[in-house]
C-alpha positions as a Markdown table, in Angstrom:
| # | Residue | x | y | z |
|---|---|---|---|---|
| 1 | Unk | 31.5 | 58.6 | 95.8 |
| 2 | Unk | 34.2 | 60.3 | 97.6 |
| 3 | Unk | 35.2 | 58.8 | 101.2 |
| 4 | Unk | 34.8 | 62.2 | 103.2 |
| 5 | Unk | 31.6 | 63.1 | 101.6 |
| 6 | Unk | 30.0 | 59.8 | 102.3 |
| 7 | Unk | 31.3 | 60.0 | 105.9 |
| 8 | Unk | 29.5 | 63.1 | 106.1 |
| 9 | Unk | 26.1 | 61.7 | 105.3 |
| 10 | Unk | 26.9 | 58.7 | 107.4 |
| 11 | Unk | 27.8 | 61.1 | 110.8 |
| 12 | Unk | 24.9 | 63.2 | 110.0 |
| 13 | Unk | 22.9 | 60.4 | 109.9 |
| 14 | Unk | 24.3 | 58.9 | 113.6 |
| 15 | Unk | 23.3 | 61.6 | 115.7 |
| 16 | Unk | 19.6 | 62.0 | 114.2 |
| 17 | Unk | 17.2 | 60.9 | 116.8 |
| 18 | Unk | 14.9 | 59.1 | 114.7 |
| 19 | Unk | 13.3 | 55.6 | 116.5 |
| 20 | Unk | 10.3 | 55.0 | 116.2 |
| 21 | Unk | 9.2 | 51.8 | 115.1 |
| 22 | Unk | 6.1 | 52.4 | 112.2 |
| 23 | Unk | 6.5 | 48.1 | 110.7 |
| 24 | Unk | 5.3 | 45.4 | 112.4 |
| 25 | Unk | 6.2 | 42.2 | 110.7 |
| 26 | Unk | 3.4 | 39.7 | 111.1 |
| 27 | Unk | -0.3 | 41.1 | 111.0 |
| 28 | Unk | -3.4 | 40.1 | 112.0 |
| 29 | Unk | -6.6 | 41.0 | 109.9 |
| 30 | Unk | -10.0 | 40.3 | 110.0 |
| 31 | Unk | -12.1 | 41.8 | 107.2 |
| 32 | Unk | -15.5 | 40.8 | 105.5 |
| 33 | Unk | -15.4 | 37.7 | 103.2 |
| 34 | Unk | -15.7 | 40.0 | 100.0 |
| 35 | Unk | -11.9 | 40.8 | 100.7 |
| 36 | Unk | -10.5 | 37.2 | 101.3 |
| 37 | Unk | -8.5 | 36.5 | 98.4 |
| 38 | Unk | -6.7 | 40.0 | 99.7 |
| 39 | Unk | -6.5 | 38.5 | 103.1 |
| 40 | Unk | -5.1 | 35.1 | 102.0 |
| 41 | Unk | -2.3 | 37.3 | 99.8 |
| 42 | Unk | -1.3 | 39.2 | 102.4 |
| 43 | Unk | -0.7 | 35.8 | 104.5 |
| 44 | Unk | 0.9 | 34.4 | 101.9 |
| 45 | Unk | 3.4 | 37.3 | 101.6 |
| 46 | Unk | 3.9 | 37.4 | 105.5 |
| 47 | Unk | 4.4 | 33.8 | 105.7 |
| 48 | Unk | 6.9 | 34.4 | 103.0 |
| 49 | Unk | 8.8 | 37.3 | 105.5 |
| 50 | Unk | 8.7 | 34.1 | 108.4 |
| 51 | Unk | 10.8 | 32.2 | 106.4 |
| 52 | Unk | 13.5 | 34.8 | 105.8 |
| 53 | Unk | 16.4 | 34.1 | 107.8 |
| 54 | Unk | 19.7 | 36.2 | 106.3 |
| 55 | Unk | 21.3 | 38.1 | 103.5 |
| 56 | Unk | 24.8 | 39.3 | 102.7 |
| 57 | Unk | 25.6 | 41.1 | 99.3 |
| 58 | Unk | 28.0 | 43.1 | 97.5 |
| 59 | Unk | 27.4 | 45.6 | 94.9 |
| 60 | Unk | 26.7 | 49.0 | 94.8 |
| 61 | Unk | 24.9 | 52.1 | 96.2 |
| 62 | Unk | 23.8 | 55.6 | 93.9 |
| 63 | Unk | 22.5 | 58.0 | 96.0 |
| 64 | Unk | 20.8 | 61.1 | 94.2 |
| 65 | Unk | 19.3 | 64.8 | 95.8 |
| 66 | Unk | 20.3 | 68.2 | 96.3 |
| 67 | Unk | 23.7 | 67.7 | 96.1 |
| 68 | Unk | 24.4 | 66.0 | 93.1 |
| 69 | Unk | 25.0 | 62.0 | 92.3 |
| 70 | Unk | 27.3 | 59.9 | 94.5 |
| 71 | Unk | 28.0 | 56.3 | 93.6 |
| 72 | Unk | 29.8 | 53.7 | 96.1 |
| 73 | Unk | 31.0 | 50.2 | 96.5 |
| 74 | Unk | 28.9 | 48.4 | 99.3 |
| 75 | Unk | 28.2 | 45.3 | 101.0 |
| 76 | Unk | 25.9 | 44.3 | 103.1 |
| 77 | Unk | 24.7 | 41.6 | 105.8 |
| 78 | Unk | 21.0 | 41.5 | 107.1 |
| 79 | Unk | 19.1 | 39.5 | 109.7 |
| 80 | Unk | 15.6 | 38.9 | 110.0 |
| 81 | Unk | 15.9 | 39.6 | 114.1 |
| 82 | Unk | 16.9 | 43.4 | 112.4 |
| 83 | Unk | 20.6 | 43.4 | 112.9 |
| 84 | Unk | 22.2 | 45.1 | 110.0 |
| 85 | Unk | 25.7 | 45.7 | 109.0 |
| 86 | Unk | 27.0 | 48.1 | 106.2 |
| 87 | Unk | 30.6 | 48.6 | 104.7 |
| 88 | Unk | 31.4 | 51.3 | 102.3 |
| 89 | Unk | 34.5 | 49.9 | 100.3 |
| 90 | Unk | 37.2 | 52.0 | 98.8 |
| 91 | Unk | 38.7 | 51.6 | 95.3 |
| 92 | Unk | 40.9 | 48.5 | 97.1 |
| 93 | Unk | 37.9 | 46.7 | 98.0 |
| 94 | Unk | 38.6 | 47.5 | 101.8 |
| 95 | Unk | 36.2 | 49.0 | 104.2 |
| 96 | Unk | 36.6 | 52.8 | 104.6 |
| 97 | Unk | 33.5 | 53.1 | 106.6 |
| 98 | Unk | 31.5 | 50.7 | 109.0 |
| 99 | Unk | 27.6 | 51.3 | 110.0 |
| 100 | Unk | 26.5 | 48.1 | 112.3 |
| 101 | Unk | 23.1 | 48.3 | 114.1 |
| 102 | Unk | 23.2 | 45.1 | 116.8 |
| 103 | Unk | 19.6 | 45.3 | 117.6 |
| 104 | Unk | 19.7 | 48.0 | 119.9 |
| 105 | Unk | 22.5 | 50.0 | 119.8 |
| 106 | Unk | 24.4 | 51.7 | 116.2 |
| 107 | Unk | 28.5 | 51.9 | 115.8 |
| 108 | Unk | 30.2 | 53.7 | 113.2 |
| 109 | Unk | 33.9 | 53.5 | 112.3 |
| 110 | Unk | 35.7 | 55.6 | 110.4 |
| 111 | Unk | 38.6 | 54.0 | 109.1 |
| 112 | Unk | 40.1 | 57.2 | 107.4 |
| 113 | Unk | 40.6 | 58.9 | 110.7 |
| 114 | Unk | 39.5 | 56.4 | 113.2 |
| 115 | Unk | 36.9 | 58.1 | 114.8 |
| 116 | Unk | 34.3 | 55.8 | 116.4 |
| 117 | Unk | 30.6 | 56.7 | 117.7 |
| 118 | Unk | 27.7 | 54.9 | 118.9 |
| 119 | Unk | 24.1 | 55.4 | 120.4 |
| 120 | Unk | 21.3 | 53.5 | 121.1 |
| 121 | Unk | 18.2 | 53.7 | 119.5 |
| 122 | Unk | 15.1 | 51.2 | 118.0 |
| 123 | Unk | 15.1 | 50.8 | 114.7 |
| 124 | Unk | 16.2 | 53.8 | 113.1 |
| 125 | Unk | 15.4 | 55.4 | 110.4 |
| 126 | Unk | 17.2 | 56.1 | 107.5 |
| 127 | Unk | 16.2 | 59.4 | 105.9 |
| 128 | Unk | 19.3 | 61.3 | 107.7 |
| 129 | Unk | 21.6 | 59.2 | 105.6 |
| 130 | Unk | 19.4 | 58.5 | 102.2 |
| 131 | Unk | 16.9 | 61.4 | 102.4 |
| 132 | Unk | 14.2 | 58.8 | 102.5 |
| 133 | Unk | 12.2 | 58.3 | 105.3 |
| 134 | Unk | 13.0 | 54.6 | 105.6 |
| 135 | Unk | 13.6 | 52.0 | 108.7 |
| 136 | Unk | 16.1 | 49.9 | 108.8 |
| 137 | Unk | 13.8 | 46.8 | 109.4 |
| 138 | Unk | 12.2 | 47.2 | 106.1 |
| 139 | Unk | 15.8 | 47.7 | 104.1 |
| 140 | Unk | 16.8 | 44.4 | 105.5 |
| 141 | Unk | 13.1 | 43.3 | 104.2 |
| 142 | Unk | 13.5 | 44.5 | 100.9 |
| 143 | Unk | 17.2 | 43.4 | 100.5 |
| 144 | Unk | 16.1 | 39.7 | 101.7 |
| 145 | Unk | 13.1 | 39.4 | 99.4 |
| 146 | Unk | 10.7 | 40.4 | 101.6 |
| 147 | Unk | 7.7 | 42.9 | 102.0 |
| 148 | Unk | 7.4 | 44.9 | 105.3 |
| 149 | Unk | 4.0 | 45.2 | 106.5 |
| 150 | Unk | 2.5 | 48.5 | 107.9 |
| 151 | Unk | -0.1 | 48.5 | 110.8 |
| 152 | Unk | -3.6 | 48.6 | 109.1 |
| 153 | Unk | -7.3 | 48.2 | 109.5 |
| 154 | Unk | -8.4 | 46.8 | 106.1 |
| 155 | Unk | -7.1 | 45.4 | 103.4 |
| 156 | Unk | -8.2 | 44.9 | 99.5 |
| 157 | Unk | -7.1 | 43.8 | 96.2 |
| 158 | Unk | -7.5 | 45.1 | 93.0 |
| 159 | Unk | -6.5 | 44.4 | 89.3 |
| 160 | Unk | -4.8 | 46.9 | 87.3 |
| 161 | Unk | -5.5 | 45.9 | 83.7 |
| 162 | Unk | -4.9 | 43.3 | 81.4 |
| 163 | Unk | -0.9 | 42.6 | 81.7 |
| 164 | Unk | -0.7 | 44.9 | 84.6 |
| 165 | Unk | -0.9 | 43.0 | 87.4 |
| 166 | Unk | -2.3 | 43.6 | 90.9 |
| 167 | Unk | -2.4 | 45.9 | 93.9 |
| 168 | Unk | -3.4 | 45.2 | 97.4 |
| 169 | Unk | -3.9 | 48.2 | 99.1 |
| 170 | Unk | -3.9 | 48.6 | 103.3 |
| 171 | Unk | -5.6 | 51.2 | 104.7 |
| 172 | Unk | -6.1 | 52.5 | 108.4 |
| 173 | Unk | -9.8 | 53.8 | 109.6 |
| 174 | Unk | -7.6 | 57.2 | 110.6 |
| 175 | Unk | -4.8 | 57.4 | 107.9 |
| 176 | Unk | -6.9 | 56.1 | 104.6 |
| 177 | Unk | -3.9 | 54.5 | 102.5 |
| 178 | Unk | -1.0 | 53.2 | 104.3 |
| 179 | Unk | 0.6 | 51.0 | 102.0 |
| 180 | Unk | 0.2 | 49.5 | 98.6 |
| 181 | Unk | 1.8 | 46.4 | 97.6 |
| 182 | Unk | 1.9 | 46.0 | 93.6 |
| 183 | Unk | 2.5 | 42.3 | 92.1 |
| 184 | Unk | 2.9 | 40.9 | 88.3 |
| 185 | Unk | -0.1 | 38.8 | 87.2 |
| 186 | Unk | 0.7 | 35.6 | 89.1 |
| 187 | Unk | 0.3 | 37.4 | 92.2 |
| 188 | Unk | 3.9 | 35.7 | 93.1 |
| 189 | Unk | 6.1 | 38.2 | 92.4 |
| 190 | Unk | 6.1 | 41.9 | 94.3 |
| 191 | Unk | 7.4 | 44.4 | 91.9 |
| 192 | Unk | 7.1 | 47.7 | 93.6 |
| 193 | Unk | 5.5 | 48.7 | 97.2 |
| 194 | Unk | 4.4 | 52.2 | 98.2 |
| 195 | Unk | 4.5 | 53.2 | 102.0 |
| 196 | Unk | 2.5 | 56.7 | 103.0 |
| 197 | Unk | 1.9 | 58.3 | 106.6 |
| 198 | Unk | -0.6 | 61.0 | 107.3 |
| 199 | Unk | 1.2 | 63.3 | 104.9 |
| 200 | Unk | 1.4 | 61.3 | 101.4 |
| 201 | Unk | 4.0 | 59.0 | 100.2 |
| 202 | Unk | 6.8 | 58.1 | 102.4 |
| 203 | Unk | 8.6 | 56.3 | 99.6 |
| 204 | Unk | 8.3 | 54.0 | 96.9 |
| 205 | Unk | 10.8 | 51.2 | 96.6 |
| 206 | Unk | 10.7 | 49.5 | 92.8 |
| 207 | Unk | 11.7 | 45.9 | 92.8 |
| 208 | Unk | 13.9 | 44.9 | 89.9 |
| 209 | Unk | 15.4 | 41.8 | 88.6 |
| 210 | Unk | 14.3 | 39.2 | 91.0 |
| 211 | Unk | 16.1 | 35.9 | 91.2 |
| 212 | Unk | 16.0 | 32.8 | 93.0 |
| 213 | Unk | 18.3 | 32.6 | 95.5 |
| 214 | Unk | 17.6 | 29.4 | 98.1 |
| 215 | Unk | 13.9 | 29.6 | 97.2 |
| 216 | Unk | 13.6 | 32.8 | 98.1 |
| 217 | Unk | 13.0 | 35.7 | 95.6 |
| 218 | Unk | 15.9 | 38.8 | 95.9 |
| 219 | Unk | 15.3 | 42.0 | 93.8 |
| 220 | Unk | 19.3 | 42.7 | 92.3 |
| 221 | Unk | 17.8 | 46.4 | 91.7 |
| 222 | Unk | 16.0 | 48.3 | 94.2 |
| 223 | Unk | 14.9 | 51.6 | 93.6 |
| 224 | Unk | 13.6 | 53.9 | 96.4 |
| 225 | Unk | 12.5 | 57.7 | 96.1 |
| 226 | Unk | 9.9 | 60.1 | 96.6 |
| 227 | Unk | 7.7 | 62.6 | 95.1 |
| 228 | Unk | 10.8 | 64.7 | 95.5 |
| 229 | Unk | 14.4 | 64.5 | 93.5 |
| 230 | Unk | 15.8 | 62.6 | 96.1 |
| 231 | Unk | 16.5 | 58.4 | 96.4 |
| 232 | Unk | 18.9 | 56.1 | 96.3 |
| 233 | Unk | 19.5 | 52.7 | 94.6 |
| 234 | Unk | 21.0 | 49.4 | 95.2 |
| 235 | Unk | 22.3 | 47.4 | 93.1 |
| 236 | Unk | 23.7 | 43.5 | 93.6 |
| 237 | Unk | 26.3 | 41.9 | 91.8 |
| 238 | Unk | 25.8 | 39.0 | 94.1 |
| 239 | Unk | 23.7 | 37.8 | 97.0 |
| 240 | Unk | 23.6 | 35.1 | 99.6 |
| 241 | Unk | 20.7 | 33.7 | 102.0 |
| 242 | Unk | 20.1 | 32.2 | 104.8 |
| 243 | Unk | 23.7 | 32.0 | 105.6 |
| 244 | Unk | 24.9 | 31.4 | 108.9 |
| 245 | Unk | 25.2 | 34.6 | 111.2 |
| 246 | Unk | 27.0 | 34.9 | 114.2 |
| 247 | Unk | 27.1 | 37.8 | 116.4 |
| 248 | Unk | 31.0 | 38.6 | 116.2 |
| 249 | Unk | 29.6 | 39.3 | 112.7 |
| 250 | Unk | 27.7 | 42.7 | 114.5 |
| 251 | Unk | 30.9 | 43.6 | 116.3 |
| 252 | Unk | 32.3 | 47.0 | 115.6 |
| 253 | Unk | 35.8 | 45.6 | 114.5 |
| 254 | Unk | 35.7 | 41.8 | 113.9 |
| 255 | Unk | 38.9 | 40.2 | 112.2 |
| 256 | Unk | 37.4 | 40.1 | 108.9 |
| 257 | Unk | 35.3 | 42.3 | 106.5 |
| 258 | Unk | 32.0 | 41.5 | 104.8 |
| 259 | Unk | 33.5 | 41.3 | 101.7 |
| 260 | Unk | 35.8 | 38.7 | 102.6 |
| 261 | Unk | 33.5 | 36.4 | 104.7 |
| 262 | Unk | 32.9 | 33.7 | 103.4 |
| 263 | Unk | 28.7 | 32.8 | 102.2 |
């Protein structure tokens, strides 16, 4: 993808007022014994989002919608306390662009024409920038191997068929369905999870390619879209976790780039 065009999603994106918080990342449920293999799951998986500490990555981003196909080198750093840093990298390898959320406030640098903005905000959402109505809690979830976990009521499982694994399926008294968490027949690996709000889907991110990395399982391919034509994609060439992560690492302009620091 072009620098200026990507810059344009990324400003757009930095002056949408969009915080509210919809994820909460461990839940409490109480439902009847005929749903307690469900229950144990779902405890399984959040104990699972507990132990995730950090990720950093490198690869690449596709993004997809009204305005054609645009492709970008990108690396990544994520913490489980929802700090998330960004860099789009040019054909050198070097940042052209910056997005850093600290926890509470957002920067962006441009490094094409040195313009720098920030705002403060809870954790935002990132359907400005990826026309998916996304937060950034539950990227750094899905790019860390975990699950993020709506509010809900109730929760169930059911099988799919022979060879086509399992679904548990959280719903609100109010809302009906508000997520559905699909996993292979071993019930240990999450292959795709569907989020919806009082409108229908919200997106569905498709989990590809899992590997091991420091006993915890990271999708190399993750697919997010909608019911419409828009979505984006990310794909690894190579991950880290639980590395160590220090807070000049959330700085706007720290001596290095992601793609030189070292795992």
């Amino acid at each position: 993808m072009k620098a200026k065009a990507f810059l344009v999603f990324l400003l757009f994106f930095f002056f949408m007022p969009a915080c509210a918080n919809h994820v909460r990342k461990d839940t409490v449920c109480v439902p009847p014994d005929s749903v307690s293999n469900a229950v144990s799951l779902l405890a399984t998986i959040n104990q699972r989002n507990k132990s995730l500490r950090s990720v950093k990555g490198i690869g690449k981003i596709k993004l997809w919608g009204e305005n054609g196909v645009q492709v970008s080198r990108l690396a990544w750093l994520g913490s489980s306390d929802g700090r998330l840093r960004v860099e789009v990298l040019g054909l050198s390898g070097q940042p052209v662009a910056k997005l850093i959320y600290d926890g509470e406030r957002f920067f962006f640098l441009s490094h094409i024409d040195q313009q720098f903005y920030q705002k403060t905000c809870l954790d935002p959402d990132l359907k400005p920038l990826t026309g998916i109505d996304i937060k950034v809690s539950e990227m750094i979830f899905f790019l860390s191997g975990g699950v993020p976990i709506y509010d809900h009521d109730t929760v169930s499982l059911q099988h799919l068929g022979a060879g086509e694994g399992y679904v548990l399926i959280l719903k609100k008294r109010w809302l009906w369905e508000v997520e559905k968490i699909f996993l292979d027949e071993s019930l240990s690996v999450v292959n795709k999870v569907e989020a919806y709000n009082w409108s229908g889907l919200l997106y569905c991110a498709v989990l590809e390619q899992t590997r091991k990395i420091n006993n915890h399982s990271i999708p190399f391919n993750i697919v997010i879209s909608t019911d419409s034509k828009e979505g984006f994609s990310i794909a690894a060439d190579r991950c880290w976790a639980d590395i160590t992560v220090l807070p000049e690492m959330f700085l706007i302009d720290p001596i290095q780039s992601l793609s030189g620091l070292a795992p």
